[in-house]
N, CA, C and O of each residue as an XYZ file, in Angstrom:
196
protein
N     154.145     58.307     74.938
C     153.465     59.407     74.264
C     152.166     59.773     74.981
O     152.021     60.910     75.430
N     151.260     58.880     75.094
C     150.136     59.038     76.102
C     150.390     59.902     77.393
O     149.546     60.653     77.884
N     151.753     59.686     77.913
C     152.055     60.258     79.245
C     151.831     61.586     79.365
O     151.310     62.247     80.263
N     152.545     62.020     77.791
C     152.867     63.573     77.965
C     151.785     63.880     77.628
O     151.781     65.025     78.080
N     150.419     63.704     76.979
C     148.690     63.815     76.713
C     148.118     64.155     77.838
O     147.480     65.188     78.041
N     148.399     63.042     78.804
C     147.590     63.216     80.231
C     148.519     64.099     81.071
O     148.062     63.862     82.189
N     149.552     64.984     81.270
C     150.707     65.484     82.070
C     150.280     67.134     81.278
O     150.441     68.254     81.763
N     149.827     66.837     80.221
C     149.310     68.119     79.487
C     147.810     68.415     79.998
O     147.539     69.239     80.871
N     147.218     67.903     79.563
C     145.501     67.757     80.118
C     145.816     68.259     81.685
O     145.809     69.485     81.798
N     146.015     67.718     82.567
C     146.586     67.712     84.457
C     146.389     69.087     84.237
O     145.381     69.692     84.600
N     147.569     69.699     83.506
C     147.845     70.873     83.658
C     147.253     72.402     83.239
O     147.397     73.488     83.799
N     146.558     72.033     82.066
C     145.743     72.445     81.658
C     143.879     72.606     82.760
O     143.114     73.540     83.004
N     143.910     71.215     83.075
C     142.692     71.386     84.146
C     143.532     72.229     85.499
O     143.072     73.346     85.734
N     144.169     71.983     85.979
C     144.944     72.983     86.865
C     144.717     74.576     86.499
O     144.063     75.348     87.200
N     145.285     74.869     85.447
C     145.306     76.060     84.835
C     144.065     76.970     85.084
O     143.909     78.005     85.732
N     143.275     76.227     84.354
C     141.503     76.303     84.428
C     140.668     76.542     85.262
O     139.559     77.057     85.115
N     141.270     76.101     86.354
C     140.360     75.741     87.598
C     141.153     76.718     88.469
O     140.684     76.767     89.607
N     142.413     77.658     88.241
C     142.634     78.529     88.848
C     142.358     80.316     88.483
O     142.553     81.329     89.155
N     141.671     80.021     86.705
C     141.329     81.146     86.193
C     140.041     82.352     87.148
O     138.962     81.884     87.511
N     140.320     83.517     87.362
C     138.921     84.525     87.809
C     138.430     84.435     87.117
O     137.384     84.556     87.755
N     137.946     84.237     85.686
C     137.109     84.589     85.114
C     136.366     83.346     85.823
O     135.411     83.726     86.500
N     136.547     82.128     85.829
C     135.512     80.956     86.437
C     135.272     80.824     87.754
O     134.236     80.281     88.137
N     136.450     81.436     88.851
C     135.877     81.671     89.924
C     135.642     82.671     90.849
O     135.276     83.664     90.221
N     135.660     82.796     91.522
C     135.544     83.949     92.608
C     136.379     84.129     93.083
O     136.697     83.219     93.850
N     137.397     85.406     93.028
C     138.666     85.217     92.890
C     138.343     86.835     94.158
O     137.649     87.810     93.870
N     139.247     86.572     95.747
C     139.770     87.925     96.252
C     140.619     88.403     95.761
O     141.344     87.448     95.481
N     141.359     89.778     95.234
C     142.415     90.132     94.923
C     143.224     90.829     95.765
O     142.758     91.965     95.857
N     144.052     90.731     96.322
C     144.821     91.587     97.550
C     146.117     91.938     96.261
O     146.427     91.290     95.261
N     146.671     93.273     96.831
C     147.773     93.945     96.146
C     149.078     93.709     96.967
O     149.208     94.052     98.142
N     150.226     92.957     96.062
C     151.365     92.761     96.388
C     152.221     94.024     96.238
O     152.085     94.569     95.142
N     153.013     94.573     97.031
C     153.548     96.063     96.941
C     154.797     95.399     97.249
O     154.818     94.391     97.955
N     156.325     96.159     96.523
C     156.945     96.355     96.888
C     157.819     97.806     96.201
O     157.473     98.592     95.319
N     159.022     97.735     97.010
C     159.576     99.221     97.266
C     160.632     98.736     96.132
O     161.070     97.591     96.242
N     161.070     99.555     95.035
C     161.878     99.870     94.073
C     163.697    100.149     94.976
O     163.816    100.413     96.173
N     164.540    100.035     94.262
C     165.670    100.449     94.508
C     166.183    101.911     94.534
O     167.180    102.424     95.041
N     164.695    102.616     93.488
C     164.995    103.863     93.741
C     164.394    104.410     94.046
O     164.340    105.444     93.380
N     163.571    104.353     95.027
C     162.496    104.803     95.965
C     161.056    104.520     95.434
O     160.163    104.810     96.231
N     160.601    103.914     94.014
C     159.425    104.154     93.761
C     158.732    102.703     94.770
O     159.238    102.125     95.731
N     157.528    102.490     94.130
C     156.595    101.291     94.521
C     156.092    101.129     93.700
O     155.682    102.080     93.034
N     155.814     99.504     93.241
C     155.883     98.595     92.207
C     154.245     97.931     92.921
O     154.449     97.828     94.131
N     153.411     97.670     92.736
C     152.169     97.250     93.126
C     151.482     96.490     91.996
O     151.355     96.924     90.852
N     150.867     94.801     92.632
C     150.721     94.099     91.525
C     149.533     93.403     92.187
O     149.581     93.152     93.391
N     148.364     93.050     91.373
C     146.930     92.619     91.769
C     147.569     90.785     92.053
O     148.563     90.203     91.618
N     146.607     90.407     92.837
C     147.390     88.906     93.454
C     146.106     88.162     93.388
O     145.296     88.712     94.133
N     145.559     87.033     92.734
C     143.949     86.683     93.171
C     144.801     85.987     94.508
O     145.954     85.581     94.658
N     143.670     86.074     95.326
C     143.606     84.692     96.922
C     142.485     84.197     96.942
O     141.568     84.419     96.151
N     142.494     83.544     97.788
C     140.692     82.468     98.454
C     139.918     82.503     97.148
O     138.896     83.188     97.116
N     140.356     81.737     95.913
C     139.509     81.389     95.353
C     138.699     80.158     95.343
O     139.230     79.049     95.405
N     137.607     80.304     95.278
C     137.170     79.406     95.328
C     135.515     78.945     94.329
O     135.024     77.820     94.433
């Protein structure tokens, strides 16, 4: 039972520590091309740190 406590917590500090709001987050835009000609464009954080 303890296991799944600390395997939760891990993940949770993981989680956390990858949020923009806490760090300094670059955002580069992931684009791709639709099947029916449109473009689909989605904010990406990088180099946070």
């Amino acid at each position: 039972m303890k296991i799944k406590y600390l395997i939760l917590v891990v993940f949770l500090v993981i989680i956390s520590s990858c949020t923009p709001e806490e760090n300094t987050c670059e955002t580069k835009q992931n684009c791709f091309n639709r099947p029916d000609g449109s473009k689909t464009c989605f904010d990406v954080p990088t180099n946070c740190f």
